[in-house]
VOBA-1610 file (N, C-alpha, C; in pm, whole numbers, padded with zeros to 5 digits, always signed):
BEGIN
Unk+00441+02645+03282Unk+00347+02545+03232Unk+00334+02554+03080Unk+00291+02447+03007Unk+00262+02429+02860Unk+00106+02428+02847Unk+00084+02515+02810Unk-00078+02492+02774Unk-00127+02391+02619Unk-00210+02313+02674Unk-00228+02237+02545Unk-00381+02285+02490Unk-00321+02332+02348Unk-00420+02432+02300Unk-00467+02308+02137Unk-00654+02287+02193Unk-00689+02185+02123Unk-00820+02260+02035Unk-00851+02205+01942Unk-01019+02282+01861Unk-00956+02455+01869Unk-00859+02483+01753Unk-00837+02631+01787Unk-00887+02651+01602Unk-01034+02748+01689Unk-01066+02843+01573Unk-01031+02959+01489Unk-00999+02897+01362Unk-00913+03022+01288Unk-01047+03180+01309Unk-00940+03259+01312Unk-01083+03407+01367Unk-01054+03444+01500Unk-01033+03345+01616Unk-01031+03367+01706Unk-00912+03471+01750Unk-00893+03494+01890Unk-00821+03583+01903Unk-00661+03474+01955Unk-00710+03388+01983Unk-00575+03269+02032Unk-00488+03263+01900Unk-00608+03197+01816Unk-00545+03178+01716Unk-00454+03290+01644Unk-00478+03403+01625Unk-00467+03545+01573Unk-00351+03560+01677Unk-00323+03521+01808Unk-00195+03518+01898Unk-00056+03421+01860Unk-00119+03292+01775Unk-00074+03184+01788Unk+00026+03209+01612Unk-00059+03254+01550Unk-00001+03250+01406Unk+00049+03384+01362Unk+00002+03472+01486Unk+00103+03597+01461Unk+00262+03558+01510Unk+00274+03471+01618Unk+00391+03429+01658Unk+00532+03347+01567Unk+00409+03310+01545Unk+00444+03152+01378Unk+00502+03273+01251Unk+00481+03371+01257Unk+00490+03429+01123Unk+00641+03550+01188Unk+00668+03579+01309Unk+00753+03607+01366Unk+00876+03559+01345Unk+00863+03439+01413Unk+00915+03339+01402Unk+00994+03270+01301Unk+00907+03217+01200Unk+00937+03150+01122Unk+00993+03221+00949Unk+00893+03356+00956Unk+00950+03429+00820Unk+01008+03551+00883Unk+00967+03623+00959Unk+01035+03746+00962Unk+01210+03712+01060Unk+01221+03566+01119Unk+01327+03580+01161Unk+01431+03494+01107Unk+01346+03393+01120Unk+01372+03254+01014Unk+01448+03227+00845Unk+01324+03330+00819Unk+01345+03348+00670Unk+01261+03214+00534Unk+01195+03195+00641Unk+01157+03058+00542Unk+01032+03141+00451Unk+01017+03067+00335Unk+00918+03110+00289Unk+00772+03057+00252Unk+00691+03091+00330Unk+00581+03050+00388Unk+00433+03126+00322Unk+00347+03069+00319Unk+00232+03193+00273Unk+00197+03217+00378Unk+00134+03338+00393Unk+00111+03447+00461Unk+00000+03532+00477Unk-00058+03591+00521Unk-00192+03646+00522Unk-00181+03806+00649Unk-00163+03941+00606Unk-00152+04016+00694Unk-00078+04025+00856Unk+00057+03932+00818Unk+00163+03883+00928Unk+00136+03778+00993Unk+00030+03717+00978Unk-00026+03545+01042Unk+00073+03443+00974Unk+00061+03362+00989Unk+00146+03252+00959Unk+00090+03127+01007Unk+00008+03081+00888Unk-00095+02979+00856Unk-00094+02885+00746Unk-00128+02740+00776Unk-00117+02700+00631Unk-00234+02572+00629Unk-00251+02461+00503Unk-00395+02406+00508Unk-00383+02294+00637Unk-00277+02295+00722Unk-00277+02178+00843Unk-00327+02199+00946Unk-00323+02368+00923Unk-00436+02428+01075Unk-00567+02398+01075Unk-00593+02251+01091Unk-00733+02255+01104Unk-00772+02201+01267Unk-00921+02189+01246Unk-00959+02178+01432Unk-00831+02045+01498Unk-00810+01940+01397Unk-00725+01803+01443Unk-00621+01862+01518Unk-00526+01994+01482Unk-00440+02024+01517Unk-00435+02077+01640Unk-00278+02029+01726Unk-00310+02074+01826Unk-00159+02112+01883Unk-00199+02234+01954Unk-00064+02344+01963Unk-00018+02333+02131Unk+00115+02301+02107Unk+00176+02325+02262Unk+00229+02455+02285Unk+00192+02511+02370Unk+00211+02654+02401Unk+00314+02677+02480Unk+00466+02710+02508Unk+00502+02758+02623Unk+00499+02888+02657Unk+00437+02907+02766Unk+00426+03057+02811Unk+00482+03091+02910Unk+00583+03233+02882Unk+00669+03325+02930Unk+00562+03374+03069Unk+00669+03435+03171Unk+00642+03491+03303Unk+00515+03549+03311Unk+00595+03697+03150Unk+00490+03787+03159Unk+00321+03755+03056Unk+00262+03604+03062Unk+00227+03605+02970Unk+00238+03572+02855Unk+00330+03633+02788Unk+00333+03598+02649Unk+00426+03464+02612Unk+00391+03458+02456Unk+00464+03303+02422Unk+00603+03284+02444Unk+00648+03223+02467Unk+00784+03198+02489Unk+00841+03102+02347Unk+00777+03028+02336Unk+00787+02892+02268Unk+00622+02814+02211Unk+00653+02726+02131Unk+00570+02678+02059Unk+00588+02545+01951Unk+00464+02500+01972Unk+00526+02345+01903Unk+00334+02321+01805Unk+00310+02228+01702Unk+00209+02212+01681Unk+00219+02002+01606Unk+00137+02000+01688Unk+00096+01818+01711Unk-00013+01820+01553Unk+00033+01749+01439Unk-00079+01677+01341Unk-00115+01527+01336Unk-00222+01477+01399Unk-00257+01359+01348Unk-00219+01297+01218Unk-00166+01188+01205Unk-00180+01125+01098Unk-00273+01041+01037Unk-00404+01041+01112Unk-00514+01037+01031Unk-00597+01117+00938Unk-00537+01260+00986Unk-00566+01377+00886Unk-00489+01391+00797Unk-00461+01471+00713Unk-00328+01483+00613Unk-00261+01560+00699Unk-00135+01547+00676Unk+00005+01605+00753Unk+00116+01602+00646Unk+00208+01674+00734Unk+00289+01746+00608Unk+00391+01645+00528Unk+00444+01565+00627Unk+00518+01480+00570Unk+00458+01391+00438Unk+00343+01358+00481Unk+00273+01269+00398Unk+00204+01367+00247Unk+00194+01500+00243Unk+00164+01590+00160Unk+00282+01630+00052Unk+00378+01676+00156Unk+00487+01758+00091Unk+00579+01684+00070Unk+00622+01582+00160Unk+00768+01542+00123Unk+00760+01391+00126Unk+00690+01324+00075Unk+00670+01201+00069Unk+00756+01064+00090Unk+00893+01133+00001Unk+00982+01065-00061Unk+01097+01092+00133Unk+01055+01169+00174Unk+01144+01120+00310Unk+01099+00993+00427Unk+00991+00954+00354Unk+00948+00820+00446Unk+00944+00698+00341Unk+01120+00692+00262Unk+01112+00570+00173Unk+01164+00475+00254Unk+01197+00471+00401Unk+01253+00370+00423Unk+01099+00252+00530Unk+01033+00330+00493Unk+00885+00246+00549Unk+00755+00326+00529Unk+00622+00224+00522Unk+00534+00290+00426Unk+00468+00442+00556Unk+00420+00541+00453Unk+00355+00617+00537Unk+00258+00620+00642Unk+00275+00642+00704Unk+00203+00600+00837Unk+00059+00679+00838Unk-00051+00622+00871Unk-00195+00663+00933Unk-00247+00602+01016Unk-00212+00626+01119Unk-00269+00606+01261Unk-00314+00667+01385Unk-00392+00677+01440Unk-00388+00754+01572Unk-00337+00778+01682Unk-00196+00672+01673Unk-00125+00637+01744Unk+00065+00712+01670Unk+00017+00743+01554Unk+00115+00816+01541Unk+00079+00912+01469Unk+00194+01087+01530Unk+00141+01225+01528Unk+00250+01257+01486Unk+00242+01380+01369Unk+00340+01466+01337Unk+00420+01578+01410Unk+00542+01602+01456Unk+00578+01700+01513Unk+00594+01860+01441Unk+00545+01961+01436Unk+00566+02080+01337Unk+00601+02209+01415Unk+00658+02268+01336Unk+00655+02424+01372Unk+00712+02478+01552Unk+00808+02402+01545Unk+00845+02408+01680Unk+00941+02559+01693Unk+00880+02624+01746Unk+01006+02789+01777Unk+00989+02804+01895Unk+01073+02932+01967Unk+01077+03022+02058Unk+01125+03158+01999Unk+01046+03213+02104Unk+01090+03385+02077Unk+01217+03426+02055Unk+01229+03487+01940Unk+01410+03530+01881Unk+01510+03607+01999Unk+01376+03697+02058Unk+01436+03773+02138Unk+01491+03696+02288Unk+01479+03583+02295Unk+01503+03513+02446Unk+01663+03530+02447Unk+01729+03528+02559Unk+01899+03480+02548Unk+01869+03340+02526Unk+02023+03288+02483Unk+02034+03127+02428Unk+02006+03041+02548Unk+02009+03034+02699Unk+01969+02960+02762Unk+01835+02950+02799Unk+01800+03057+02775Unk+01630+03073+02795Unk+01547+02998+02672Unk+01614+03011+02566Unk+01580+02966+02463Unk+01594+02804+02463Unk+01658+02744+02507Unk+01725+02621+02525Unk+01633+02567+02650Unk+01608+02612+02726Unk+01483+02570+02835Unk+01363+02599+02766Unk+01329+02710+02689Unk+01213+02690+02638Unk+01184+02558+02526Unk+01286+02496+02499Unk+01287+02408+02379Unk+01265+02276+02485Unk+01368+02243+02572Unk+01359+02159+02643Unk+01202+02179+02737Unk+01118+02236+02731Unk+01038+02241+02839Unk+00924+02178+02705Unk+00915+02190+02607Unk+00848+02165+02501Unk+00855+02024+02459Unk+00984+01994+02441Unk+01014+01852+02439Unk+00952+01761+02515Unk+00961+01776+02662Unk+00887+01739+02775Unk+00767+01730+02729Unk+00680+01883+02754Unk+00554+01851+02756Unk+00492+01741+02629Unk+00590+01752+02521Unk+00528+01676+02393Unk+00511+01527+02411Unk+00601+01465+02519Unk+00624+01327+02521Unk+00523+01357+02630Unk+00492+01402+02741Unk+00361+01436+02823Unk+00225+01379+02713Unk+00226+01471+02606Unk+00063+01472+02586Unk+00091+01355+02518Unk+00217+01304+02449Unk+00173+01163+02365Unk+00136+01054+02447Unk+00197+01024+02605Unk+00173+00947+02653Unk+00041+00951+02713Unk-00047+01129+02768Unk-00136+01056+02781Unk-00274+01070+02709Unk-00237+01033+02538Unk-00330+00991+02445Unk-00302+00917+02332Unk-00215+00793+02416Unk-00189+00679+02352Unk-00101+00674+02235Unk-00068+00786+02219Unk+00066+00805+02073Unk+00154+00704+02120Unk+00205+00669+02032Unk+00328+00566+01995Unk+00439+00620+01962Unk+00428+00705+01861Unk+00542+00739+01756Unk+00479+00884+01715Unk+00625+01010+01728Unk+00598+01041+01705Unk+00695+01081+01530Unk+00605+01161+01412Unk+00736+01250+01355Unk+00790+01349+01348Unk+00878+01392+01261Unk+00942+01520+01232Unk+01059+01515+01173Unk+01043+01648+01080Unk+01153+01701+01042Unk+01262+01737+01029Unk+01378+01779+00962Unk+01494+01839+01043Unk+01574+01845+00974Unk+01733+01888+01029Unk+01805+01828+00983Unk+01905+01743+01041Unk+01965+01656+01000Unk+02055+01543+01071Unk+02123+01615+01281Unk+02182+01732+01176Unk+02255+01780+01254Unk+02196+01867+01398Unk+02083+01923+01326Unk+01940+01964+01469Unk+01920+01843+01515Unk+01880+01727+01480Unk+01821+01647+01538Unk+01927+01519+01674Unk+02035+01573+01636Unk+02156+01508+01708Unk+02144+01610+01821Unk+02181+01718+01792Unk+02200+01855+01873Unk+02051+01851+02012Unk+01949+01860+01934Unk+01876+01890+01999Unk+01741+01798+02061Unk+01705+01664+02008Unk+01667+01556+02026Unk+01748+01489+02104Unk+01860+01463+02059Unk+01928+01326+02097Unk+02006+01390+02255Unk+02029+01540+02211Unk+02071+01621+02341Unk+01966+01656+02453Unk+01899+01629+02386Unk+01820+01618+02507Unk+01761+01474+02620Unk+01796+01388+02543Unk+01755+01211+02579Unk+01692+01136+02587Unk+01641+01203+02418Unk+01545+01162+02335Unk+01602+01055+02210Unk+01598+00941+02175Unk+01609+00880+02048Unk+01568+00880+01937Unk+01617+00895+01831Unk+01553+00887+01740Unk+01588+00774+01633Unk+01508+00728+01578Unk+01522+00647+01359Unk+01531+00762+01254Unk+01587+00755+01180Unk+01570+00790+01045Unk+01495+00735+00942Unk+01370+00768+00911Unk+01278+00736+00841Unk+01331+00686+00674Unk+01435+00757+00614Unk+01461+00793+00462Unk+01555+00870+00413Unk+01616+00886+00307Unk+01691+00976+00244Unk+01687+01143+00313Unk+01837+01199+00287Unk+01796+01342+00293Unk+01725+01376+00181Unk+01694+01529+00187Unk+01659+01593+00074Unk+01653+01690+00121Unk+01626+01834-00007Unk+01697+01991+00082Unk+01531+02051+00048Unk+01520+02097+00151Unk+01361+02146+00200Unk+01397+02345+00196Unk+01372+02431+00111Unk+01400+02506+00149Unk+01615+02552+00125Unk+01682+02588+00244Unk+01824+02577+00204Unk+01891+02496+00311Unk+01782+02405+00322Unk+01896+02272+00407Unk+01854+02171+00370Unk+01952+02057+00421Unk+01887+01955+00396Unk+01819+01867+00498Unk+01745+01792+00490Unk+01648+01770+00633Unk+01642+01635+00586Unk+01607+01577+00708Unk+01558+01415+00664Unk+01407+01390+00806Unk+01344+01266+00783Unk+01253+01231+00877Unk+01279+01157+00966Unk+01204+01194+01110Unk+01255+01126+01186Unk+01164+01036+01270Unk+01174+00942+01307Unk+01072+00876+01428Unk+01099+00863+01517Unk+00998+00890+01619Unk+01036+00905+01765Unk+00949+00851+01883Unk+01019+00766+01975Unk+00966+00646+02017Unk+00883+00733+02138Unk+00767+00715+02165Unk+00714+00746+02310Unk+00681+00681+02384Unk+00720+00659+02543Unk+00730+00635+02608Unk+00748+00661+02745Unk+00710+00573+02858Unk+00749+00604+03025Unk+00886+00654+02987Unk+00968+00574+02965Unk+01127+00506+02980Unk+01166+00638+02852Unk+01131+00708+02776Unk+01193+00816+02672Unk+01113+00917+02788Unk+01015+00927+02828Unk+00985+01062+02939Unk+01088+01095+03030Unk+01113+00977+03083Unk+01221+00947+03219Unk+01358+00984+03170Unk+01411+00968+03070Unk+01533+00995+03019Unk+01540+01141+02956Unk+01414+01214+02933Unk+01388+01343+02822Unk+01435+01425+03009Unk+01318+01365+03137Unk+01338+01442+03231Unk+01454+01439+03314Unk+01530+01342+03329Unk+01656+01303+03383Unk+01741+01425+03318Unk+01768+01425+03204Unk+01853+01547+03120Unk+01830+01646+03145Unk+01688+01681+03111Unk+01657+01830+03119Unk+01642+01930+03307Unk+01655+01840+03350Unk+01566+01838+03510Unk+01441+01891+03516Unk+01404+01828+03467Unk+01212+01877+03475Unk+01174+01766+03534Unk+01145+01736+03645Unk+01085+01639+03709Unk+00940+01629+03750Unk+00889+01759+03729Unk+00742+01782+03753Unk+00634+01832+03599Unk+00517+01773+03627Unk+00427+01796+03464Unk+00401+01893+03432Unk+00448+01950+03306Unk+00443+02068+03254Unk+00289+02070+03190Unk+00233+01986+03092Unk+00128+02006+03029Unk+00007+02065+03063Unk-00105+02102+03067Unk-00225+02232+03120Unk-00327+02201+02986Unk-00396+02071+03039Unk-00537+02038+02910Unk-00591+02190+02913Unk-00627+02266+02829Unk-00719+02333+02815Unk-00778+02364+02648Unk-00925+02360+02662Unk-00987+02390+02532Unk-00974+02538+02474Unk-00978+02576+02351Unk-00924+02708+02274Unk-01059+02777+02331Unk-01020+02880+02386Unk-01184+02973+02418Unk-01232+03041+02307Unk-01329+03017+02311Unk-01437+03097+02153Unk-01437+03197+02179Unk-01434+03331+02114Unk-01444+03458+02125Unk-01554+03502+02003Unk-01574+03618+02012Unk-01641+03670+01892Unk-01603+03714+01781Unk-01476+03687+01799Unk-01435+03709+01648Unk-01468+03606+01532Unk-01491+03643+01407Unk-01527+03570+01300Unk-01458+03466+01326Unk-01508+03348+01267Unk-01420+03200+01237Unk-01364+03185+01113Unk-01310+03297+01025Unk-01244+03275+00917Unk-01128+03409+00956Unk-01016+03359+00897Unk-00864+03451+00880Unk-00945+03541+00818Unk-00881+03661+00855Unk-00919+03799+00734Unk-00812+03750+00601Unk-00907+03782+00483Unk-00864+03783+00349Unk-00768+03840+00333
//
């Protein structure tokens, strides 16, 4: 199952699960360079709007991970890289959501890893359809997004120009949601049954601010 993890308080202990993973992930395996805070891996988009698809492993722990930004809030595309949505104006709507930060655990073998991606994919066209998303975006690069979108039987647009983000080059992408893109994401992948799991971030007692 994908847990859909919504209102997640920085402090908490989810969260403190969620961005220790992200910082795994993304700098210590990745290599990207990210700010950082005592191995968390956080930045100003984590706010309550945001909302994290979780895939979780047998034993528990994360397997995989994806994080949903409204585009009525600020989001990254519209912050950082502007100039990749020259081929139409930037979008703010509630009907269209940013795709971010999508990993799985380094340590998985490549097919496990490849179901954890595909099980993510799924659930993502899950929660867009049922809260009215249209469109979603994201990142990439040409060549991920053929590989691993389009391999999966998913479509995509190209929003705009490349440009090199980091040491690739990436461009934007739009992505249609739909019955008929669910049906084709599940036809490929064989997931024929709903992965997604509404649940609200549980409050704990830990402070509501990151340690300094």
């Amino acid at each position: 199952m994908i847990d859909v993890v919504r209102d997640l308080r920085a402090g908490s202990s989810l969260a403190q699960e969620l961005y220790r993973f992200r910082y795994r992930v993304f700098v210590e395996h990745a290599g990207w360079q990210l700010p950082t805070q005592q191995r968390l891996e956080f930045d100003q988009f984590d706010t309550p709007q945001a909302v994290h698809l979780v895939n979780r492993a047998s034993d528990g722990g994360i397997a995989g991970l994806l994080r949903l930004l409204p585009t009525t809030a600020p989001y990254m595309i519209e912050r950082l890289w502007p100039d990749l949505l020259a081929y139409a104006p930037q979008p703010r709507s509630p009907r269209i959501w940013e795709v971010t930060r999508l990993g799985t655990d380094p340590d998985l073998r490549p097919h496990e890893r490849g179901q954890a991606v595909a099980e993510l994919v799924t659930a993502c066209l899950e929660y867009g359809i049922d809260h009215g998303i249209s469109d979603m975006l994201a990142v990439m690069t040409e060549e991920h997004a053929r590989k691993v979108v389009v391999g999966l039987g998913w479509g995509f647009e190209r929003c705009g120009p490349a440009r090199v983000v980091g040491a690739s080059e990436v461009i934007a992408l739009r992505l249609r949601v739909s019955p008929s893109a669910l049906a084709n994401v599940r036809e490929r992948t064989r997931l024929p049954h709903r992965l997604c799991r509404e649940s609200r971030a549980p409050q704990d007692a830990c402070a509501h601010t990151l340690p300094a």
